[in-house]
KEKE-3310 file (N, C-alpha, C; in steps of 0.2 Angstrom, whole numbers, plus 5000, padded with zeros to 4 digits):
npx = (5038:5035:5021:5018:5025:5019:5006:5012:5016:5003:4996:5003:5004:4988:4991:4999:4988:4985:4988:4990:4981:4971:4981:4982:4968:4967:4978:4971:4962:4966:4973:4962:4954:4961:4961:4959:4968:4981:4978:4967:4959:4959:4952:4940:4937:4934:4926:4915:4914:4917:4928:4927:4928:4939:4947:4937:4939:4947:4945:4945:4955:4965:4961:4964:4979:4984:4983:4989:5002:5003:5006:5017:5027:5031:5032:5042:5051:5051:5056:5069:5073:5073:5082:5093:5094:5097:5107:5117:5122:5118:5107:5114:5111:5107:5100:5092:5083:5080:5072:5061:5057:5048:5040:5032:5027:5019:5010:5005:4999:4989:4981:4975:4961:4955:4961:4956:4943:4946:4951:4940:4932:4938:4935:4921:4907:4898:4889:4886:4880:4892:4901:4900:4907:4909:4916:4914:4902:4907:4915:4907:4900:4908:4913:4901:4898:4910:4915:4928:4940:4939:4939:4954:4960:4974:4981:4996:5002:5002:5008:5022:5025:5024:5033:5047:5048:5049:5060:5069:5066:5066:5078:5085:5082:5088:5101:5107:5102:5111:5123:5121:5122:5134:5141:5139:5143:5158:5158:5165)
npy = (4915:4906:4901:4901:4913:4921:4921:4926:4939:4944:4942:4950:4961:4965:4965:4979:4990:4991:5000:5010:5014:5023:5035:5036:5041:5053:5059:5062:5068:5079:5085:5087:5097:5111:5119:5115:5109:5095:5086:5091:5088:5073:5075:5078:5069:5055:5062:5065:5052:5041:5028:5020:5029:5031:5021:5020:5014:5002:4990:4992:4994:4984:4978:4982:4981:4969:4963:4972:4970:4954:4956:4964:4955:4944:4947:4953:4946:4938:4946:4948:4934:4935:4944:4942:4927:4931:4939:4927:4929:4931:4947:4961:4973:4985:4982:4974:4985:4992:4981:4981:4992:4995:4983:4988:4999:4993:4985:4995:5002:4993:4991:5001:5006:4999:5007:5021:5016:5015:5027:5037:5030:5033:5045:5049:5057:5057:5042:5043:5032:5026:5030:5019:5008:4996:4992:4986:4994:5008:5007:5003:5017:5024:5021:5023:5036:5042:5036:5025:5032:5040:5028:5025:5035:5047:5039:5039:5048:5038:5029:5033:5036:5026:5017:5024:5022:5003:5007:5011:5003:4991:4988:4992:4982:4972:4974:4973:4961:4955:4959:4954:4940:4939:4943:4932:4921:4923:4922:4908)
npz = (4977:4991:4998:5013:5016:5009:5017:5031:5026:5025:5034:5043:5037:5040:5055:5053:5050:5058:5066:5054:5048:5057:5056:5044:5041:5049:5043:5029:5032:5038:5023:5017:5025:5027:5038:5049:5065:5068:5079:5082:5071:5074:5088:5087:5076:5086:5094:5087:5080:5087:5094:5082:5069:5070:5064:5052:5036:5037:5032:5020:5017:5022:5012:5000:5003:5005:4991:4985:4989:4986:4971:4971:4979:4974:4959:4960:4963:4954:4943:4946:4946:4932:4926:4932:4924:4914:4915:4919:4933:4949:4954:4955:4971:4969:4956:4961:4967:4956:4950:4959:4960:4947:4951:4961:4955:4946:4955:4961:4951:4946:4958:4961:4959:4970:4979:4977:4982:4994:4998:4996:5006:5017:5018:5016:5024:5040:5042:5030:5016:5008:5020:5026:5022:5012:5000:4987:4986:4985:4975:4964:4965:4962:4948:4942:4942:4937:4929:4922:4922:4933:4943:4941:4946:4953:4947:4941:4947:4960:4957:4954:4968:4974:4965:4968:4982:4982:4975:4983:4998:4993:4989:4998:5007:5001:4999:5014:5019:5009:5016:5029:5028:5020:5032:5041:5033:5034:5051:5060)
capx = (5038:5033:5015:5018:5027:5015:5003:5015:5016:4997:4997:5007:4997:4981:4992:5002:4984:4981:4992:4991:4974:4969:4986:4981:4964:4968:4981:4968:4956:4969:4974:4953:4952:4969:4960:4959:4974:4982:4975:4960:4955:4960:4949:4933:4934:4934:4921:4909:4912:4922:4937:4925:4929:4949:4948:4934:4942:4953:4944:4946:4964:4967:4956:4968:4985:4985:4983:4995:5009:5001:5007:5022:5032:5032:5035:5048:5056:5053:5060:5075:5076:5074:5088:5099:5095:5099:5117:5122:5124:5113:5104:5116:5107:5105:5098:5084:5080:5075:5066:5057:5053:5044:5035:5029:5024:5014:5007:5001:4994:4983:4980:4973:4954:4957:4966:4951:4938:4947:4949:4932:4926:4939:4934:4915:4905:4898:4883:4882:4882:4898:4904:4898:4915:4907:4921:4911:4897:4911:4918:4901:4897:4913:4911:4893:4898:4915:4917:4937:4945:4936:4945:4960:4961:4978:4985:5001:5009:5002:5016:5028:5027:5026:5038:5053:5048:5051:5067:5072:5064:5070:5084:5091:5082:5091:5109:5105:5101:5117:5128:5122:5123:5142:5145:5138:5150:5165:5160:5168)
capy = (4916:4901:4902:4902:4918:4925:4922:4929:4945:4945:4944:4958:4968:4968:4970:4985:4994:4993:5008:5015:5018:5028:5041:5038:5044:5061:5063:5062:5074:5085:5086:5093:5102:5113:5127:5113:5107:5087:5086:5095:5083:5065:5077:5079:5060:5053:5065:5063:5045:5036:5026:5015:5033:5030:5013:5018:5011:4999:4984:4992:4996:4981:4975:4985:4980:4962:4963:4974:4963:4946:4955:4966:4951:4939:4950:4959:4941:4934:4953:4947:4927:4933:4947:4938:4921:4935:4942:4921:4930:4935:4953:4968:4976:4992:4978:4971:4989:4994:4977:4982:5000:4990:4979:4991:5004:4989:4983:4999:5004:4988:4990:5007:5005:4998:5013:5026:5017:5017:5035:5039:5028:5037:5054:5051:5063:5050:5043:5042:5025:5028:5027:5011:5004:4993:4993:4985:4998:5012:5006:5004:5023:5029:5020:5026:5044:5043:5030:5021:5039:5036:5022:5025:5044:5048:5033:5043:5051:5034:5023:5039:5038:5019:5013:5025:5019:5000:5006:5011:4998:4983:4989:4991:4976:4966:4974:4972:4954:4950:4961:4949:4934:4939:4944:4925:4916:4925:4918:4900)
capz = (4985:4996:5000:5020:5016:5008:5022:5033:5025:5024:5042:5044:5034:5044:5060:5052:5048:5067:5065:5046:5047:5059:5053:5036:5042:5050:5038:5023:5032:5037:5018:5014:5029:5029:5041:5058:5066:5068:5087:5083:5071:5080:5094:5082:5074:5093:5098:5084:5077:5091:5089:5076:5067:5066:5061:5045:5031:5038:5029:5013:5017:5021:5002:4995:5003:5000:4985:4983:4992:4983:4964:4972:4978:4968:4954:4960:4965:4943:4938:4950:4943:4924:4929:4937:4922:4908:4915:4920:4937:4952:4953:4962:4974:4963:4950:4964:4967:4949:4950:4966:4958:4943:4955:4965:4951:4943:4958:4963:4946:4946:4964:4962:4961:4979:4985:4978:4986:5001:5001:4997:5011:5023:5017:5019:5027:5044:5042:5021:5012:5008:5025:5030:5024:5006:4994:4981:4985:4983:4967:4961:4967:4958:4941:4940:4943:4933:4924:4922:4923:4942:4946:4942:4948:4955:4946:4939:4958:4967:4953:4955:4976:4975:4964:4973:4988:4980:4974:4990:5002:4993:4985:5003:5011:4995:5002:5021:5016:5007:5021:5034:5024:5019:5039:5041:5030:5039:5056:5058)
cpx = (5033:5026:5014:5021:5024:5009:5006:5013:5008:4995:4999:5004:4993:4985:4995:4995:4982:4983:4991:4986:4969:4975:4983:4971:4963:4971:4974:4962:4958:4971:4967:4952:4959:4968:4959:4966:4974:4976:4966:4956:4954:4954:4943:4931:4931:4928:4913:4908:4915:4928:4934:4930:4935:4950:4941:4939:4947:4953:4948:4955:4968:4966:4960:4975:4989:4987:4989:5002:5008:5006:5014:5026:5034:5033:5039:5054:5056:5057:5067:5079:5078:5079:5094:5101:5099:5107:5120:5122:5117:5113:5112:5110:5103:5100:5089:5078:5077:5070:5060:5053:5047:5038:5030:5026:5019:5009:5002:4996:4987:4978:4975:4963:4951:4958:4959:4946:4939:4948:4943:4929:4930:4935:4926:4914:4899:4892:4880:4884:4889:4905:4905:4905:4913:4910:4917:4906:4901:4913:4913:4901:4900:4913:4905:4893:4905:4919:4926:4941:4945:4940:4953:4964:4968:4984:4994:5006:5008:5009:5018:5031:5030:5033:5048:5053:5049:5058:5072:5071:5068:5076:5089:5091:5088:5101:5110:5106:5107:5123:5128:5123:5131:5144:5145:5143:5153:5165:5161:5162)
cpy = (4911:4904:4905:4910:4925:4926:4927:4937:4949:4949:4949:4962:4970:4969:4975:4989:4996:5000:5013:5018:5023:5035:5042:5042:5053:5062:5066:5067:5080:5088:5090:5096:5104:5118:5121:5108:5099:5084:5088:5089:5076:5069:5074:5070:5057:5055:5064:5056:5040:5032:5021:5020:5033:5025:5015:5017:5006:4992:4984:4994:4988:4974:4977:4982:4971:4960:4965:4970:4957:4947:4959:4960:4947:4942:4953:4951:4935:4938:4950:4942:4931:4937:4943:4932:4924:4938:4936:4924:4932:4942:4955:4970:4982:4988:4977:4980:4993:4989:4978:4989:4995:4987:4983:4996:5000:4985:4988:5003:4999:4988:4999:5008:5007:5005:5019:5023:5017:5025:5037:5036:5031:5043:5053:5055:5054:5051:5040:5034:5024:5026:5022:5006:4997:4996:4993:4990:5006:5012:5008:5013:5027:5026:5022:5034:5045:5040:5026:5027:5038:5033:5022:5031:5044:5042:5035:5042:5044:5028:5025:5036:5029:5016:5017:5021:5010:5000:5008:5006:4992:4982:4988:4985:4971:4967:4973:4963:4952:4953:4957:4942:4933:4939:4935:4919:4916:4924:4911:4896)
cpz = (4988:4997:5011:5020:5016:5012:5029:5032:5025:5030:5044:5042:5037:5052:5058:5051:5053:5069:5062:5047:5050:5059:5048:5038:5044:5048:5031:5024:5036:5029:5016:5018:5033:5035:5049:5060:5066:5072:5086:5080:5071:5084:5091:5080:5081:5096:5092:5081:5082:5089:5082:5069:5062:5064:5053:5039:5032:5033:5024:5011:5017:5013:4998:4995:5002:4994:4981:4983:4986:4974:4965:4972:4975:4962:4954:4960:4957:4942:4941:4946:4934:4922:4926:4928:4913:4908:4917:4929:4942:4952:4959:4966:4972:4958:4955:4966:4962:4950:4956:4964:4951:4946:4959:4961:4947:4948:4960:4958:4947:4953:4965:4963:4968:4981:4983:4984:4995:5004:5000:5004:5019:5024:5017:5022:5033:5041:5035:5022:5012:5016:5029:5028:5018:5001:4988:4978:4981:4975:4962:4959:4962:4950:4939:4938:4938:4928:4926:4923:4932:4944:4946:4943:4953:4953:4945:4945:4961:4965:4956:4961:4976:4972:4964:4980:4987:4979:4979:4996:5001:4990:4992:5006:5005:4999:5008:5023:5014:5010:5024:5033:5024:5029:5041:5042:5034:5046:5054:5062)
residu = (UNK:UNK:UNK:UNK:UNK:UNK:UNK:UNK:UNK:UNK:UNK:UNK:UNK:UNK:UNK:UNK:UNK:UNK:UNK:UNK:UNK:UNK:UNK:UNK:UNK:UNK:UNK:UNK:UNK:UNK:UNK:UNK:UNK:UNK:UNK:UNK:UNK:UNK:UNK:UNK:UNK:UNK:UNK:UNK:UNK:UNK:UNK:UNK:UNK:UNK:UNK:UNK:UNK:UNK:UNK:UNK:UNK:UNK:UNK:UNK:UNK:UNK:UNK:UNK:UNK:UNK:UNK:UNK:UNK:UNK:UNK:UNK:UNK:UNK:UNK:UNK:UNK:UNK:UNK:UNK:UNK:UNK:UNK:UNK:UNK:UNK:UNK:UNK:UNK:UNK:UNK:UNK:UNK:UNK:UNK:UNK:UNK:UNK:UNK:UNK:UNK:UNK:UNK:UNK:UNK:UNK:UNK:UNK:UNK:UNK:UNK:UNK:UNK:UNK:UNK:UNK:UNK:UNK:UNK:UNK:UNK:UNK:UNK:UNK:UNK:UNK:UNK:UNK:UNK:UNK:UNK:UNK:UNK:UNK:UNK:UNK:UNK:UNK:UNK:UNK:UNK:UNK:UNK:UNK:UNK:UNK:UNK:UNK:UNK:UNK:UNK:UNK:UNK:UNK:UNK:UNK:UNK:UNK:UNK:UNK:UNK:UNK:UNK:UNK:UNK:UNK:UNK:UNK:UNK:UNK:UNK:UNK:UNK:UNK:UNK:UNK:UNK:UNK:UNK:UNK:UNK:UNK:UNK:UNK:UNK:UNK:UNK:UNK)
# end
């Protein structure tokens, strides 16, 4: 994948988190706190930590999702070439979307570190060390107290969710892609 590309997608990243993170926020603290409603606690973040509140973790989201991108595409787009250089023909769509489930279940294994200390530093209580938004200090925090088990806590379900959502993302961008391509040709 072309480098400008990969900036691109980068770019996107940090503006799509303008959005993720304050959802993934009062999703992750409606999942521990199942007795307050959506509304209630958007209300509560706002009222006690400001909107700095909805935006905690956005760094480490975005610490996490580059990364994730940087070892997802490019590898989904080798698993594709060495595919494709093994049948003599280019990938089917069904073919780019195993490759994309692959990519996306390896990317988000490696990528998982990233993903606890980001929920640890969403899920802080306001005020702690923790919440100040320091990956490194989290990592730390969580390798001190749990060792490698720590780190990679939820590795299993985060593959699972990830690499369907892979197999469906770019399985369809991959037919979408070579529908448009074909409507193309067929104008003069």
């Amino acid at each position: 994948m072309p480098v400008k590309h990969m900036l691109a997608a980068s770019a996107g990243e940090v503006v799509a988190c303008l959005i993720r993170v304050p959802s993934e926020v009062v999703k992750q603290r409606a999942q521990v706190s199942a007795s307050s409603g959506t509304f209630r606690i958007f209300s509560t973040i706002l009222y006690q930590e400001g909107i700095q509140g909805l935006y905690r973790g956005y760094k480490s989201t975005v610490l996490r999702e580059i990364p994730f991108s940087l070892v997802q595409f490019p590898l989904w787009e080798s698993l594709k070439a060495l595919w494709s250089w093994r049948q003599d023909h280019v990938v089917d769509s069904w073919q780019s979307a195993v490759c994309g489930a692959f990519a996306g279940g390896f990317a988000a294994a490696v990528t998982t570190p990233l993903d606890v200390a980001k929920t640890r530093i969403m899920l802080a209580k306001a005020g702690s060390s923790t919440a100040t938004g320091n990956v490194l200090s989290a990592l730390h925090g969580v390798w001190r107290m749990q060792g490698l088990s720590g780190l990679f806590a939820g590795v299993l379900p985060r593959m699972a969710a990830i690499s369907l959502g892979g197999f469906i993302f770019l399985g369809a961008y991959d037919r979408t892609r070579s529908f448009v391509l074909e409507l193309g040709r067929e104008r003069p």
